[in-house]
N, C-alpha and C positions, 0 to 999 in steps of 0.2 A: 489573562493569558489566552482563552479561546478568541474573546472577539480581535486577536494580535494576530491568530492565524489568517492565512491567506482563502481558506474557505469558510472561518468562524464559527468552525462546529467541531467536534471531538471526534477521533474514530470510533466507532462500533466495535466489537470483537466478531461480528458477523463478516467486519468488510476482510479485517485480517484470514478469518479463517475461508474468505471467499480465494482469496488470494494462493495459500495454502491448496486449496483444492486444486485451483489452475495449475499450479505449479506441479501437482502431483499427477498430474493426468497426460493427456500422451497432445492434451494440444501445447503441452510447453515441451515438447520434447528439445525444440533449436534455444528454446532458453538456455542457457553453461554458463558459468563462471561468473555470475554476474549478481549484483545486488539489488535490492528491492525495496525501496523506501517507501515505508507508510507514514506519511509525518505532516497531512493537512495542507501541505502546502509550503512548510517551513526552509524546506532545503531551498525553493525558488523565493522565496522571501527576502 
């Protein structure tokens, strides 16, 4: 299943909670209503 991904590696929980932080801070403020895919690469796959 990993080497099927488009970048061959597994996420982290560091990359998610990096994400998480962005999100929570004021440089994502124009972020809204929108979704955020952490999935390797799978959705463009």
């Amino acid at each position: 299943m990993v080497a099927e991904g488009a970048i061959k590696r597994l996420i982290e929980p560091a990359e998610v909670a990096q994400l998480a932080t962005y999100l929570c801070s004021d440089a994502a403020s124009g972020i809204t209503g929108s979704a955020q895919t952490i999935d390797c690469g799978w959705t463009a796959h």
